[in-house]
N, C-alpha and C positions, 0 to 999 in steps of 0.2 A: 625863397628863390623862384618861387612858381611865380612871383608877381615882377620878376626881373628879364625872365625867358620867355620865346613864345615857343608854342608846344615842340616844336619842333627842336629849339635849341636844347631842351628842359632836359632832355636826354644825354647829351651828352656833359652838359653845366651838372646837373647831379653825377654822374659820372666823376668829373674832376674832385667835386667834394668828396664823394667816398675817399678817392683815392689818397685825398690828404692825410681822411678822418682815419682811414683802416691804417695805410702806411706807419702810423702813430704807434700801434701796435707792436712790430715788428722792431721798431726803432725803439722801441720801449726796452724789448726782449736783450737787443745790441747795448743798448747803454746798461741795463742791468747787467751783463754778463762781462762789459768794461770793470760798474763798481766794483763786482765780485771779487776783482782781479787785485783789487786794491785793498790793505789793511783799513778795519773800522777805523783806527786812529790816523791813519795815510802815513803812518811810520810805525812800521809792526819790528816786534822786538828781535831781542839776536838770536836766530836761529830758527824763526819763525817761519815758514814756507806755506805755500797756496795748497800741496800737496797734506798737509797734517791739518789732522780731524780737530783741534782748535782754533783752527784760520777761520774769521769771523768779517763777513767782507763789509764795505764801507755802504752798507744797504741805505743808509739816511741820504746818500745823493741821489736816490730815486725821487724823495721827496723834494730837496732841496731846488735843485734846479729845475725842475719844472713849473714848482711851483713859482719860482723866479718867472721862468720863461711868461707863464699864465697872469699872473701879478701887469708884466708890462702890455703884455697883448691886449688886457682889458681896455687900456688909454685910445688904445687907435682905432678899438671896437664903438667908445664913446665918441666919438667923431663921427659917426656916420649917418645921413640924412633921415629924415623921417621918411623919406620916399625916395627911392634910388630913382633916378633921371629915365631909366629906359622903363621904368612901371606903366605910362602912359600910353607908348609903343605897344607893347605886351598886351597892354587895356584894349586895345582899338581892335587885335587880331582875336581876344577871344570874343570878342563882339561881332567880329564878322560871321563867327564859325560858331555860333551860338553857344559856348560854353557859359558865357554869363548876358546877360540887357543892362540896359543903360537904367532902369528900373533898378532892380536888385542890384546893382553897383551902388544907383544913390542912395540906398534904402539900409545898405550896409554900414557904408561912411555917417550916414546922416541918425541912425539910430542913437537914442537916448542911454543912460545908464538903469535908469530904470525898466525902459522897453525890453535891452540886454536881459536884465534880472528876470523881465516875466517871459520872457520866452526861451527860459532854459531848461522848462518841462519840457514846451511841446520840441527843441531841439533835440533832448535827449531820448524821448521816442525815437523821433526819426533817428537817433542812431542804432538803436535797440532795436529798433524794428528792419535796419539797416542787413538781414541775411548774407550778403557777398561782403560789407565788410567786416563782419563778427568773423564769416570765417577767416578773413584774411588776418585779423589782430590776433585771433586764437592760433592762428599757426603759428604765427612772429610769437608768440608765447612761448611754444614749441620747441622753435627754432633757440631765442635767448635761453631755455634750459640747457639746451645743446650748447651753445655757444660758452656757457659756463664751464665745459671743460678746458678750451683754450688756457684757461690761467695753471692748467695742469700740466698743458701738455711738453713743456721744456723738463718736468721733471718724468715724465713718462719716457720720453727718448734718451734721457739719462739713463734710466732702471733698463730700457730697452735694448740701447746699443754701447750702456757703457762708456758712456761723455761725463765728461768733468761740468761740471753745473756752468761755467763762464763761456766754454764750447760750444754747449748745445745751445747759449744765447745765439751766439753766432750763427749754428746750425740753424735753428728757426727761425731767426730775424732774416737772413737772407730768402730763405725760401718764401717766405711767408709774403714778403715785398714783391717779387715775383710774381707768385701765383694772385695777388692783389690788385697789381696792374694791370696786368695783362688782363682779368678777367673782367674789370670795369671798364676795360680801353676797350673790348670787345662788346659790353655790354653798350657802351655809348656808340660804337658803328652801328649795331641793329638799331636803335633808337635813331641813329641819323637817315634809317633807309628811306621809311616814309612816316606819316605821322597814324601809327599804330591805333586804334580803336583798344580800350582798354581792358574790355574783353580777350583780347589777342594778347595785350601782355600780362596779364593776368596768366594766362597756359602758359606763356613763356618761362615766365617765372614758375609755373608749378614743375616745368618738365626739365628746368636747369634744375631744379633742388632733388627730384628724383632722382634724375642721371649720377648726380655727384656724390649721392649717397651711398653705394657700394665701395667709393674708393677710400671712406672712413676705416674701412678695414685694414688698410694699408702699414698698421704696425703690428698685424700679425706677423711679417717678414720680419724677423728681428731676430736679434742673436740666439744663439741656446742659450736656454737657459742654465742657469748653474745649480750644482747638487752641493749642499750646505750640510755638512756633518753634524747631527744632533739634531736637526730640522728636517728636513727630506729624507736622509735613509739614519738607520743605527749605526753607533759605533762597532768597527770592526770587534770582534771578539765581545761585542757589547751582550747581556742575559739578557733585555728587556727588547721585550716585543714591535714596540711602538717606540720611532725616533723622539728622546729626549735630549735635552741641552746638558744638563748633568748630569752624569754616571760615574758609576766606582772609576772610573782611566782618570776623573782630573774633579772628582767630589774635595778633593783636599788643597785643591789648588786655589781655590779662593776667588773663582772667576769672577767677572762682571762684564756689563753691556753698556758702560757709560762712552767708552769712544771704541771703533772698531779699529782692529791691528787683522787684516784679512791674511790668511798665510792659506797656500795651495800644498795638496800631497801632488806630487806630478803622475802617483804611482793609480793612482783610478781618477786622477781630473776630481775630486774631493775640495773645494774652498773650508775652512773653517773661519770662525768670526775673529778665532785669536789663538798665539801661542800657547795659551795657559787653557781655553777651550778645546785645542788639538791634544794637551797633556804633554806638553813638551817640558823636558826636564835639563836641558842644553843648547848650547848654540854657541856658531862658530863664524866670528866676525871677518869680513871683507878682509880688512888690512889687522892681524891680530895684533901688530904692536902699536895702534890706531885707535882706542875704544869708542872714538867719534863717527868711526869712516861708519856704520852700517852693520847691520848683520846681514850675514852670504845667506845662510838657513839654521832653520831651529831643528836638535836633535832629541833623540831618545821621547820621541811623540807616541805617548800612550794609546791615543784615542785612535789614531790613523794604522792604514796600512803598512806604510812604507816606514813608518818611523824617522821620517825626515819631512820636513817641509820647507817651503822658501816663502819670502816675504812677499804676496801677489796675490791677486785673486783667480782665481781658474779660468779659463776659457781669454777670447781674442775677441778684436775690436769688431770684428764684421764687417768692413766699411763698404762691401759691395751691396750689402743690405740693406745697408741706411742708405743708400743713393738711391738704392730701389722705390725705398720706400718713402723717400721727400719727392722722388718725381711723379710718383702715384698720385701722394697728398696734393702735391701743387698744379698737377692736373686738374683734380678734383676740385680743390678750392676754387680754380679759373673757372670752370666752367657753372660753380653756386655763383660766384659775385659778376658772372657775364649777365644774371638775369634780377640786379639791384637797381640798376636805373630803370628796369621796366617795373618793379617792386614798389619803386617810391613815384613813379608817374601816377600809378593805377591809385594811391591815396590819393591824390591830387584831384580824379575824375571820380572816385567811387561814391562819392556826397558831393552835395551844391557847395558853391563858397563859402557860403554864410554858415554851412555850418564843419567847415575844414577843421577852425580852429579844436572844436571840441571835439570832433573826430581824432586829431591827432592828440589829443588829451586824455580820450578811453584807451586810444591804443597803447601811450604810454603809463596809464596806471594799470595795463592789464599783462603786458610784458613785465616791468618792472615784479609786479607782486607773484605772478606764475611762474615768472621767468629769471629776472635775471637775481631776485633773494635768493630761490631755493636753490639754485644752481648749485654753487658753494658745499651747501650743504647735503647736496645728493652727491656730486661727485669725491667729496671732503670723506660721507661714509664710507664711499665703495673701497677708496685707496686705501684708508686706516682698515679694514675690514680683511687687507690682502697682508696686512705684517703677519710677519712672521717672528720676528725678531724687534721688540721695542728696546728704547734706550731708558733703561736704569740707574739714576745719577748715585752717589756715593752717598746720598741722603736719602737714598730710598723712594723719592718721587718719578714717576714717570714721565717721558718725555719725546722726542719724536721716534719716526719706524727707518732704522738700518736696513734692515732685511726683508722684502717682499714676497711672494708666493708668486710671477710672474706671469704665470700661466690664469690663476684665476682674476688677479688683475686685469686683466688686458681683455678678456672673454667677456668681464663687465663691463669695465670703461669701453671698450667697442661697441658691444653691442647697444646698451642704451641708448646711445648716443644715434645708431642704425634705425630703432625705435621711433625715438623721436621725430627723428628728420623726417622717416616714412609718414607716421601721422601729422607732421606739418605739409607734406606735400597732398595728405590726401584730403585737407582742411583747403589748402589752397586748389586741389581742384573740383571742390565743391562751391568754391565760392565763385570759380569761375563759372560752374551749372548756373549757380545760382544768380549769375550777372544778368540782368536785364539784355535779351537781345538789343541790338541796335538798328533802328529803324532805316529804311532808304535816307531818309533828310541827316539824320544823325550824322552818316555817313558822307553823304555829302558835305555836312560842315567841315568834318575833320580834312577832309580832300583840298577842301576850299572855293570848293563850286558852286555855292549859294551868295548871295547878301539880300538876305530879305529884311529890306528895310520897316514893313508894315508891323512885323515882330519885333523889332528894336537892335536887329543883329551887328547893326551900323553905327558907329557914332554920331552923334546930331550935336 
């Protein structure tokens, strides 16, 4: 792109590509939480509903059609010139304003495969040796660890405010689109103001990623959380000191953890994971001459207080909380991706041309391997780390976590994530220290108030 745009425009044109590329995301979240909605087979059996814990949703058109979509998009990607028409244009303005000569332009094109080969020492010094962009890759390292909780976080606002997994697609696809736009359409006005010295957005960008970082906090406003009898406190009347899952009220009953059946005592706001976990010995259906309609509530519950419970989980949806807390996040998120187009300029200026390419080539094996692998698997530990409650199949193998610990959850997943950000901002403003000042002439090129032609700044 940098060879399409002159520096001027490069700000706002990366801007639009973000906004494709992140939009994608969000759109991801929305048609995943469509499939959901859908039986794996797209004709689910009689009796089958979205609401019961064997509803298995049609997850393979995550794969399918995009991959469709990606399959055709390649044909009109192979269409497109060896040199886009406005490259020439583009050529002449950094020429004038000394970002490259007409020297090191030809020297570039005109290079051998062998010349390539022997000069991928002394290039890789100069990246290595390159201070303001190491810290800049090392932060984007940072950042992509961060960034790996995103794939978490529809199921975190689930566990948080109590959404149905195809809901909270929605919940986060829409905000997320939002907070997207809006922060690249503003990050491409500051880039149209004037044509920025890279040193300047280099800060820019260090002090959008700080600002944005306290609003990572923003799912600590979330529902109460819920008290799980056998897990969080003992059974009423229970001997044993320490909340266990099994006690004499329902040791005979034969329980298991293979699908949850949640039932509430209403008499202390108590959730249990199931009838036969509450020690229920009864229950009294909706319509009694009906055995289909439903049970109204389970009786004669050993385990609880009240010795009654109803078919629900404890506690309410919060929903003034969750709005609280999407317009925190989508604040926040605006105001990290308002400082992306000056993020991806500052590559652009922070190395000579010639050696751009493998500039973006460190920074992508150094993200990738720092970043965006272990992501997964730091955030993958912290969640399994917070069960409380796993799923036990009828063969005795284990399998995913029903029931979280909420509180210690969320104290992790947040703060790391706080962590993080902080030490990339503080990578990115060292590498602003560490930017080369820029000289009066520097400055002037960028203004546009030079053409020295004796230097070669001019086309010939």
């Amino acid at each position: 792109m940098d060879e399409m745009y002159t520096q001027k425009e490069f700000g706002i044109a990366i801007s639009i590509l973000y906004i494709i590329t992140f939009v994608g995301f969000p759109i991801s979240v929305l048609f995943a939480g469509a499939s959901l909605n859908m039986y794996v087979t797209l004709d689910p059996p009689e009796g089958m509903t979205k609401g019961r814990p064997e509803w298995v949703g049609a997850w393979w058109l995550g794969f399918l059609v995009p991959g469709v979509v990606i399959f055709l998009v390649s044909f009109v990607v192979m269409l497109f010139p060896t040199q886009m028409p406005a490259a020439k244009k583009v050529l002449e303005s950094k020429i004038k304003k000394g970002i490259t000569t007409v020297a090191e332009k030809k020297n570039e094109l005109q290079r051998s495969l062998k010349e390539i080969t022997l000069d991928t020492i002394p290039v890789a010094k100069r990246i290595l040796k390159n201070k303001s962009l190491n810290c800049l890759v090392f932060g984007d390292a940072l950042v992509f660890l961060q960034i790996g909780s995103i794939s978490y976080l529809p199921k975190m606002y689930a566990i948080a405010f109590r959404l149905g997994f195809s809901e909270v697609g929605t919940v986060i696809g829409v905000s997320n689109v939002v907070a997207f736009v809006l922060g690249l359409i503003l990050g491409g006005a500051i880039m149209r103001i004037k044509d920025w010295h890279p040193k300047k957005l280099l800060l820019i960008y260090a002090i959008a990623v700080l600002v944005s970082t306290p609003f990572q906090a923003s799912l600590f406003y979330r529902c109460d959380s819920n008290t799980v009898g056998g897990v969080d406190i003992v059974y009423p009347n229970s001997t044993a000191s320490d909340p266990t899952f099994y006690d004499d009220c329902n040791k005979d009953c034969k329980c298991n953890t293979a699908f949850p059946n949640f039932v509430c005592d209403r008499t202390d706001d108590t959730t249990y994971f199931s009838p036969c976990h509450a020690g229920c010995l009864g229950g009294e259906l909706i319509d009694p001459s009906n055995p289909k309609s439903g049970v109204k509530q389970y009786t004669d519950c050993m385990c609880t207080a009240g010795k009654t419970v109803v078919p629900e989980e404890c506690g309410s949806r919060c929903k003034t909380r969750l709005y609280v807390s999407l317009a925190l996040s989508v604040f926040g998120t605006m105001i990290n991706f308002s400082g992306y187009a000056a993020h991806a300029t500052v590559y652009q200026r922070v190395v000579s041309e010639v050696d751009r390419t493998v500039a973006q080539g460190w920074r992508q094996f150094i993200t990738r391997v720092l970043g965006t692998l272990p992501a997964p698997i730091l955030f993958g530990y912290i969640i399994d780390n917070a069960c409380t409650i796993w799923r036990v199949n009828f063969d005795g193998k284990q399998g995913n976590c029903w029931v979280y610990d909420l509180d210690s959850l969320l104290v992790w997943f947040v703060w790391i994530q706080i962590i993080l950000r902080v030490g990339s901002s503080l990578l990115y403003f060292a590498g602003w220290y560490l930017y080369p000042e820029p000289t009066k002439e520097d400055l002037d090129r960028y203004e546009g108030r030079t053409c020295d032609k004796a230097n070669g700044y001019e086309m010939t």
